[in-house]
N, C-alpha and C positions, 0 to 999 in steps of 0.2 A: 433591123431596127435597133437591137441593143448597140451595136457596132458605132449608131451615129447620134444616139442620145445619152443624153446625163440624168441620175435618178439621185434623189435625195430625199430621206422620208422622217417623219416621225411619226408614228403609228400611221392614223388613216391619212395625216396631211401630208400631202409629197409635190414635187417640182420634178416636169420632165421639163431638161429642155434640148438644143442643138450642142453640139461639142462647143463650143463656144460660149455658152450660156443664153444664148437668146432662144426667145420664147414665139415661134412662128405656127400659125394651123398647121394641123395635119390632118386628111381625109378619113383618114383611118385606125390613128392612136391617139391615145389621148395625152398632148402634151401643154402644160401651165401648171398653173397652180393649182391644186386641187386639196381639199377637207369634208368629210361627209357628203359624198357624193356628188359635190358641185364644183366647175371650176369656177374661182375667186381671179385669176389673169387667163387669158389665152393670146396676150400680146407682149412682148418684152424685149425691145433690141432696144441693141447699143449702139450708138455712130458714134465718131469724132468727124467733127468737120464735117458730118453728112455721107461719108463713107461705115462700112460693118467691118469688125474688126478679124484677121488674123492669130486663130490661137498657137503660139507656139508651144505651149506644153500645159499638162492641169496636172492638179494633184488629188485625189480623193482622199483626203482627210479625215474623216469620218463621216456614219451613214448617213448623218445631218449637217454636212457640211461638205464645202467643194470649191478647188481654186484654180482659175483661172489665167495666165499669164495672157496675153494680147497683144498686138500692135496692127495697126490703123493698114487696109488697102491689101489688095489681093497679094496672095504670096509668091513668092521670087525664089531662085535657086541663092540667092545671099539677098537676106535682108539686114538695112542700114536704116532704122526708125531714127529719127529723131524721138519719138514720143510714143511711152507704151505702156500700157493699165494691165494692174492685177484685181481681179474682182474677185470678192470672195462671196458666196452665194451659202447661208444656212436658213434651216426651218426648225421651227418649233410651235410656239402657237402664235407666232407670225413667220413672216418669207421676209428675210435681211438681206438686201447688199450693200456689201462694202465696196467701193471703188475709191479706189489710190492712182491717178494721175504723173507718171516722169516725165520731164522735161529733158533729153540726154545734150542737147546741145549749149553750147555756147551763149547763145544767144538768148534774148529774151521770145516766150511765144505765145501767142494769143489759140486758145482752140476755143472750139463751140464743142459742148459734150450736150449728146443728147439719149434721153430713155423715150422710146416711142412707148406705148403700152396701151390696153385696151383690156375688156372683158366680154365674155357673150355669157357668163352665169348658165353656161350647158349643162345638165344634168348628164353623170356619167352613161346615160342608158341613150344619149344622143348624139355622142362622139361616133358612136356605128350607122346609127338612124337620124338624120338630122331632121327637126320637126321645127316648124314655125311656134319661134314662143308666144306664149298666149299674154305675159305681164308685161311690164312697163319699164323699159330701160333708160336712166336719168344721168346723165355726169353731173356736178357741181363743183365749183372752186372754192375752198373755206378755210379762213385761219391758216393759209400755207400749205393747205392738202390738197390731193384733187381724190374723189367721192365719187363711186359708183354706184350707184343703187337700182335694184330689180326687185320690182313688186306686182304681186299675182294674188288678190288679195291680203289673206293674213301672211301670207309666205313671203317674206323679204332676205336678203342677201343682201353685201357691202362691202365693195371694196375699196378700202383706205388705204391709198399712197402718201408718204409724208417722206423730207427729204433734212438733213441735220446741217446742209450750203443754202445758202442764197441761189433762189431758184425760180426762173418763170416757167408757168404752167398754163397750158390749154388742155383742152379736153381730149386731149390725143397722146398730150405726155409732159415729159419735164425738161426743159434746158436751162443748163449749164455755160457761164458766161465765164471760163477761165483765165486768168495772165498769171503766167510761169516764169521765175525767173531761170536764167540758167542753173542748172543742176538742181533745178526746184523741182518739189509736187505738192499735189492737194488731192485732199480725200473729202470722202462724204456718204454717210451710211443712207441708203433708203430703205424704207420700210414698209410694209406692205401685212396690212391686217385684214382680215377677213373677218365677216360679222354675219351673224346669223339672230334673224327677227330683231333688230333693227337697235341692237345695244349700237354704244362708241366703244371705242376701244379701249376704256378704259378700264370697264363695263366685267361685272363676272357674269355676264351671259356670254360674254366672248367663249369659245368653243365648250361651256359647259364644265366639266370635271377637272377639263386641264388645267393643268399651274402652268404661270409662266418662269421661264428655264433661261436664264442664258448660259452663251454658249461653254463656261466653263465646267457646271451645276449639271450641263448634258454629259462632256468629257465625264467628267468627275462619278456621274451614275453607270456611264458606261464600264468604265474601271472596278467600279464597285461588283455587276453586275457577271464581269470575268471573275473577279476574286472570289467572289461565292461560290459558281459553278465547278466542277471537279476537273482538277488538271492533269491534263493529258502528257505521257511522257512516251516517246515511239519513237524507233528508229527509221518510221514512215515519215519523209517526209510531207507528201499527197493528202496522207490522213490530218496531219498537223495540221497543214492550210486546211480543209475541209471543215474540222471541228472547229479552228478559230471563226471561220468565218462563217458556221453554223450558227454559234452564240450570238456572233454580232448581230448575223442577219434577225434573230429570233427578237435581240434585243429592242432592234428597228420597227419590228412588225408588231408591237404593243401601242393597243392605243385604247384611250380612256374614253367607254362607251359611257353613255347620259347616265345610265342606269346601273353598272356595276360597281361592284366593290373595290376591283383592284383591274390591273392594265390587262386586257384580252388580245389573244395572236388573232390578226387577219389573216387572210388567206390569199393574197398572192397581189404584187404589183404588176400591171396598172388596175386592172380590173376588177381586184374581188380586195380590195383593202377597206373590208369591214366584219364582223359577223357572219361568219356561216358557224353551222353548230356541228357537221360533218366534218369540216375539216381543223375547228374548235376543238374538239374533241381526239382529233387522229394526233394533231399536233402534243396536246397532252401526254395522251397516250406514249409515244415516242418518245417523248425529253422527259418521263417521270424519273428516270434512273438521275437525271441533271438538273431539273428546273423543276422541281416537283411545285413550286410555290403557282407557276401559270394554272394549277388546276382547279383551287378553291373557286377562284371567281370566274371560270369557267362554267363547272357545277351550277354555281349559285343563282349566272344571270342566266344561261338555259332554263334551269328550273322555275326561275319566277316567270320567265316567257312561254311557260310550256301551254300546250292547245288547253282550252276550255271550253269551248262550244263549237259548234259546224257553221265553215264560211267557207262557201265554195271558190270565192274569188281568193281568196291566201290560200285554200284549201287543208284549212285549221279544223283537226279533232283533238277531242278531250283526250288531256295525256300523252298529243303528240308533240316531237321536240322541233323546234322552228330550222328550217333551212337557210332564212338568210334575212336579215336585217338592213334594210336603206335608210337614209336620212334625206335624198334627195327632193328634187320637184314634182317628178313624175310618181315616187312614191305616196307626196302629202298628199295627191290628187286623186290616187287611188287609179293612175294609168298603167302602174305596176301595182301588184300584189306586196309588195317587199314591205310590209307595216308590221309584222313580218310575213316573209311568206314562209309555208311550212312543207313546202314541196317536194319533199324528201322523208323515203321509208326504210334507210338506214339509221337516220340520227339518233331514234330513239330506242332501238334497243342498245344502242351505243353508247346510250347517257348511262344505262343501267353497267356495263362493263367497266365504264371509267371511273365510276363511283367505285367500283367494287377492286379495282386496281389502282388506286386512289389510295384505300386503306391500307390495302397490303404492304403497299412502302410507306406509309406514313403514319398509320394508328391512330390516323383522327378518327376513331368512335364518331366525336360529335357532329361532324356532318352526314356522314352516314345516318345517324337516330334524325338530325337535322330536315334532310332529305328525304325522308321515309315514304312519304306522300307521293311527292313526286316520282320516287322511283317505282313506287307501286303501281302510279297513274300507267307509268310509262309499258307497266311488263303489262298492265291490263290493254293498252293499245292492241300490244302485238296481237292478241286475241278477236277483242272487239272490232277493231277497225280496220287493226293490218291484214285481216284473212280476210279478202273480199270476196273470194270464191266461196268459202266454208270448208275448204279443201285441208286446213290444219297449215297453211305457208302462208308468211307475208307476200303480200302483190301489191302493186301500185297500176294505178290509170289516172289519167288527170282531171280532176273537176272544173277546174279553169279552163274551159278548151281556149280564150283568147290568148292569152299569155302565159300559162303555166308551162310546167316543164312538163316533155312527154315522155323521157328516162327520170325514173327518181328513185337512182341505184348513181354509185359516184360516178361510173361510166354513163354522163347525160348527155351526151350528144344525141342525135336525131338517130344516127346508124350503127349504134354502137351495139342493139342485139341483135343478133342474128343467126340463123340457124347454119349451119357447115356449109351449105350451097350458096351464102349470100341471100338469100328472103330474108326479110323480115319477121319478126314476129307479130300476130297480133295483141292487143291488152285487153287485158291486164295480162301483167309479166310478172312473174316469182322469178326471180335473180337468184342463182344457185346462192351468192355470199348473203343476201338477206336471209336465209336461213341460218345460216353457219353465226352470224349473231344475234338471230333470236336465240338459238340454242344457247350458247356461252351466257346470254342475259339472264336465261333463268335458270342456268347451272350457278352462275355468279349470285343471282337475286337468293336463289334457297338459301347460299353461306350468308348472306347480311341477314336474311328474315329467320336463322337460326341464332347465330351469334349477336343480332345488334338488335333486333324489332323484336325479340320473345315471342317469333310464333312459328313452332316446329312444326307444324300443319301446314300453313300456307308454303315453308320451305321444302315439307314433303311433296306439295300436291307439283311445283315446280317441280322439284326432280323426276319425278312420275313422266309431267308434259315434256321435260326436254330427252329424257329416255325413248319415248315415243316421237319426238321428234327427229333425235337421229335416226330411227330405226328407221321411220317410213323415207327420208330423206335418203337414206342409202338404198333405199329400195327403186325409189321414185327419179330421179335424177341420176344414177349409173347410164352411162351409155356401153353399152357391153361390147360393141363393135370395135370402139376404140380405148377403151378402158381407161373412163376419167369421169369425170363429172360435167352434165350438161350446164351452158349458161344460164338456162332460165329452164321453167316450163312455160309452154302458152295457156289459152284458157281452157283449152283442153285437157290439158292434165299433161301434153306430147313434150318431149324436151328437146329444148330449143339447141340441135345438139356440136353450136360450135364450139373449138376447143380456144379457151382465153384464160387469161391472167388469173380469174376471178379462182382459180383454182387452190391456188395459193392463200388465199384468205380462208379455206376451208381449213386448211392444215392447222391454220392463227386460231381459228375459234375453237380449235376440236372434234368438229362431229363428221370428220371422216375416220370411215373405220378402219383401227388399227392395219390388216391386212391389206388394203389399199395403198396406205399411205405410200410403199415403196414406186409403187406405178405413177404415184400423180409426183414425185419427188422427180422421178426418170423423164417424164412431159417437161417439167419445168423448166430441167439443166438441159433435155437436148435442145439438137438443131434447130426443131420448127420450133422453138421458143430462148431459146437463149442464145441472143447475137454476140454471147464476150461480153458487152457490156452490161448489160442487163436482160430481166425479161420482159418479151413484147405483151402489150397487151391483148394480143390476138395474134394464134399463130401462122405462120409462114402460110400453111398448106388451106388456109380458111380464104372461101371463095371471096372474103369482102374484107380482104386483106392487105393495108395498104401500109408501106413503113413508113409514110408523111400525112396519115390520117389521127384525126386525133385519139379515138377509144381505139382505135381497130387497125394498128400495128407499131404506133411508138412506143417507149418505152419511158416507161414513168417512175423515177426515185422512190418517191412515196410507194407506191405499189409494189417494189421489189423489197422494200424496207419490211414491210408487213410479211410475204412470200418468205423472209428470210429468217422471219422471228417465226412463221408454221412451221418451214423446216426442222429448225432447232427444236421448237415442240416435239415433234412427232421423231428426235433422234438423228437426224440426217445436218451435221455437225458442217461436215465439210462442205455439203453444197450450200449451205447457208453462206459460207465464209465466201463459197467460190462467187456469190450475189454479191457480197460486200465488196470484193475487190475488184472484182469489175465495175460497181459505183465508184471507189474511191479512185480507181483507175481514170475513169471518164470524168472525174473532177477535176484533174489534172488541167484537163482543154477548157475548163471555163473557169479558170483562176481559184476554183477550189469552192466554189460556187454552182451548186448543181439546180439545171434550172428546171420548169416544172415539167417537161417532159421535152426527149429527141427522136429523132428517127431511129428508125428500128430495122437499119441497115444491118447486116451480119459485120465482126466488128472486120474480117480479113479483107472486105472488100472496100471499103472507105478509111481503114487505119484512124481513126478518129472518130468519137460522136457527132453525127452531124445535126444542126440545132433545128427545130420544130422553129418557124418561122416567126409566129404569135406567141410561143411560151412566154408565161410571167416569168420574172426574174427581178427580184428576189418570191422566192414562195415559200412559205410555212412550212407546210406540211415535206416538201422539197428539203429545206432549213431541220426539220426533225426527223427525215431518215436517216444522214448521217451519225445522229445520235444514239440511233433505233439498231441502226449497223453493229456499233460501237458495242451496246448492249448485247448484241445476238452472239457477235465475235469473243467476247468474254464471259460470255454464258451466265450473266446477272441474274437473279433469283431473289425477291425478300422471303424472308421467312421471320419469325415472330419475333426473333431476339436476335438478328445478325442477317448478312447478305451474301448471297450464296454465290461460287464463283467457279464453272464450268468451260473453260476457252478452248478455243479449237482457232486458231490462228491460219489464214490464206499463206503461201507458199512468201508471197511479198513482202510481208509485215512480220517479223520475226519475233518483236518485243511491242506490249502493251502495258503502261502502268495506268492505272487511272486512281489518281488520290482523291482523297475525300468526295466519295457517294456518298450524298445525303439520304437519310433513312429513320425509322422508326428507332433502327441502333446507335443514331447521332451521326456520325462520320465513321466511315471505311474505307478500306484499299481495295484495291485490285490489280491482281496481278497476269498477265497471261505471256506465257513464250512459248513458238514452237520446240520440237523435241530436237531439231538440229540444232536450234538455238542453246537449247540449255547443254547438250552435250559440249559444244564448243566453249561453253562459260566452266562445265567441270573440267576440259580439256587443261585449259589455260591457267585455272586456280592449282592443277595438278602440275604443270610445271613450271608455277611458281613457288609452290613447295617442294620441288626439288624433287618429284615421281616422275620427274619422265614427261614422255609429249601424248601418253595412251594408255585408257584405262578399260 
């Protein structure tokens, strides 16, 4: 599907359409127009003369913008148009195009241009499931526009076509009455607004928070946007593309929620471009060393969303942190949970880590003191509500049995835990990594409620619990058969004891014990777990092991990203690196663009990653392992008054500079080279001063 579609975003609103730029159903993805969970078109060709046009070439221009070259009638081994349009197709807080009209011939020409176009106002949760809409769909012709409107009582949507030519319109679309003189053209911008609860377009109810941008003021922030971020200097080429178009992509994926302070990353195109607080938060995490600024309002609007009372349909508790926020139809109506839903028993001790990693590189105190509440809310969860057993472990089971999620561990697929033989587990499930960040939460929570909240007690009684929690956890979860850490336990206390990825996130949080770590390091980098490119999420020799399954054997960026910053934790320098360059390797095959997950082929048997069918692309959290790499590879560190800088460089990658890391110390360098590398730089400085070729 990537191969035959076009994507153009700015934050949550984006345009898929056909290599060609038109906008036709598809069964199965979701391509038109789309903003806060609704599409606004899902019809959009172009004819001349009643034929669809041939693209000869496009250019992507930027991530909100895209140009098309065309000419009229199916393609030929030589084609001789008389007559050929460039359309230029950007978004912002409307969907612009530009079409420009050649005339190549001598003669004079008459064409008929026409835009077909239409909407069905789907709610993105109906692109998979198609459901009889329940409102009232109207077209209208007004003042030059043609008017969509869908209304379901108070819930209304609108979509406005309006065109800058002399133009007739019906309720199907717009023609274009052209005469060309020879070597003549004609242009004509359409535009195309989307309305929510029933402003015009003129209206600052239009999308809410957003300003409107044109498309210079977009250029111009995107620039800005590189400029600030810290510059990457490498004899890598693979890495270079990777991190550029890490930024961009990261840049793309902000979008101005009703309710926050500053622009929040979504989590992955087509499908999750809004709100999650899991992968809100991971994304953070990862680009703190580069984007520290996405965190604030991260923090901020988790925080005010955080659970307050028991709703079993969100399955919302006090102090717990929301999994996922909609704006859709089927949200207002309460057919999804998504107002929000809070389905997920990672996020929250996760809020507590990110806060606490938050400071470290930046010394805002004041949100820390700011947040106090919240994060307290959040370490009292883990107690209260996340040990459903009383067994001292987060578990999840789902209280929604209609629509809730029945994994709510980031591996939420249906079949994603499972014991070494392929069974399933039953629930409630303790996920080996939900412990590994509870523990980190309240090892992190003690340093803030000593140094920022004044309460050395409460920061004791944590250390005390997260002591006690490694200890029982290393006891409880060891599978001593195969010497690693089980997936989960079931509710029996038995562990659940396939061997997967999740293992790696232990080593990120800390609370495997020092003497281990060598063994879960040696799992990761072998065979049944590392294909060359990265590691699977479930190993090779696991009876429900599949390389084209989604939890349970491809291999997923963000996941090795994490895997690679444990390693580095716990000392093991080089197999971190040897993660990194196998991401940055497999970058290579998707233009430097890693998407959210591929198969989990071994790499010598397919010579290339082979792509996961469904993956989003672009995806955040995907978008912030690269940076996460970066970080691991040059061994970044804050510390109070300066930034600490440990590298251990892949065999590939000889030289890394990275200028200006943002930090508590203002800006700093980094520098890292391998030891061949710097020998051959003393080499050569030695006989350029006249020592000789060896030293």
């Amino acid at each position: 599907m990537n191969e035959k579609t076009v994507s153009i975003l700015d934050g949550n609103t984006f345009v898929v359409t056909d290599e060609r730029g038109d906008v036709t159903l598809s069964p199965d993805f979701p391509t038109g127009l789309f903003s806060f969970d609704t599409r606004f078109l899902s019809t959009w060709v172009l004819l001349v003369d009643g034929e669809r046009l041939n693209v000869l070439s496009r250019d992507d221009l930027h991530f909100f913008e895209t140009r098309f070259f065309l000419v009229p009638g199916r393609p030929t081994h030589y084609v001789d148009a008389k007559v050929s349009v460039i359309r230029e197709q950007s978004i912002g807080a409307t969907f612009v195009e530009r079409l420009t009209v050649f005339n190549h011939d001598v003669a004079p020409a008459t064409i008929c241009l026409r835009v077909e176009m239409d909407t069905d106002f789907a709610d993105l949760f109906e692109i998979k499931e198609v459901q009889g809409k329940q409102g009232v769909k109207t077209a209208h012709r007004e003042h030059g526009k043609l008017r969509y409107t869908y209304q379901r009582e108070t819930f209304r949507r609108d979509t406005i076509v309006s065109s800058t030519a002399p133009v007739r319109i019906d309720d199907g679309g717009m023609t274009f009455d052209i005469r060309l003189e020879p070597r003549g053209q004609w242009q004509t911008e359409l535009r195309v607004d989307p309305i929510i609860n029933g402003g015009d377009s003129e209206s600052p109810t239009v999308w809410g928070a957003y300003r409107r941008r044109a498309r210079p003021q977009m250029r111009q922030e995107l620039e800005h946007w590189i400029d600030r971020s810290p510059q990457l200097l490498t004899d890598s080429e693979p890495l270079k593309t990777a991190y550029e178009r890490s930024l961009i992509d990261l840049a793309a994926m902000r979008y101005a929620s009703l309710t926050a302070t500053g622009p929040i990353p979504t989590a992955g195109l087509p499908w999750f471009m809004t709100l999650f607080g899991r992968d809100s938060i991971f994304i953070s995490l990862q680009t703190m060393p580069f984007l520290p600024r996405l965190t604030p309002p991260v923090l901020r609007l988790l925080g005010s969303l955080q659970g307050g009372s028991l709703d079993d349909l969100r399955e919302e508790e006090p102090g717990k942190i929301l999994h996922e926020l909609r704006y859709g139809e089927s949200a207002a109506f309460e057919e999804q949970p998504h107002t929000p839903y809070y389905g997920s028993a990672d996020a929250t001790p996760l809020f507590v880590v990110l806060l606490d990693e938050y400071e470290r590189w930046s010394g805002d105190a004041d949100l820390v003191r700011g947040l106090e509440r919240q994060a307290r809310d959040a370490l009292h969860w883990i107690d209260e509500y996340g040990d459903l057993l009383g067994n001292g472990y987060i578990s999840y089971w789902r209280r929604n049995t209609r629509n809730g999620l029945e994994n709510q561990c980031w591996k939420d697929s249906w079949d994603a835990i499972s014991y070494r033989d392929g069974r399933l587990s039953a629930l409630p499930r303790a996920t080996c990594e939900l412990q590994g960040y509870a523990y980190d939460a309240k090892v992190r929570g003690a340093r803030l409620a000593r140094e920022f909240w004044n309460d050395p007690a409460y920061a004791d009684r944590l250390e005390r619990e997260a002591a006690d929690l490694k200890r029982r956890f290393n006891r409880d979860f060891w599978v001593a058969d195969g010497e690693y850490y089980a997936l989960a336990l079931d509710p029996d206390g038995t562990p659940v004891d396939a061997l997967s990825s999740n293992i790696g996130h232990l080593l990120w949080s800390g609370i495997v014990e020092t003497g281990r770590a060598r063994k879960i390091a040696d799992h990761l980098l072998g065979p049944d777990m590392f294909t060359g490119w990265g590691v699977r999420t479930l190993a090779e020799s696991q009876a429900r092991y599949n390389p084209v399954g989604y939890h349970v054997g491809t291999v997923w960026p963000f996941d090795n990203s994490i895997i690679a910053w444990g390693l580095q934790r716990y000392g093991f320098a080089a197999e971190a690196a040897r993660i990194a360059e196998g991401m940055i390797d497999a970058s290579e095959f998707f233009d430097g663009r890693l998407p959210e997950a591929f198969a989990g082929y071994r790499r010598e048997t397919t010579g290339y990653p082979v792509e996961y069918p469904t993956a989003c692309s672009p995806q955040g959290w995907s978008a912030g392992a690269v940076l996460l790499l970066l970080r691991t590879m040059l061994g970044l560190t804050p510390y109070s008054d300066h930034l600490g800088v440990d590298p251990h460089l892949p065999a590939s990658i000889p030289r890394i500079e990275l200028l200006d890391v943002p930090g508590r110390w203002g800006r700093a360098d980094a520098l890292g080279r391998r030891a061949e590398h710097r020998r051959r730089q003393h080499t050569r400085l030695l006989a350029r001063l006249g020592h000789g070729g060896s030293h």
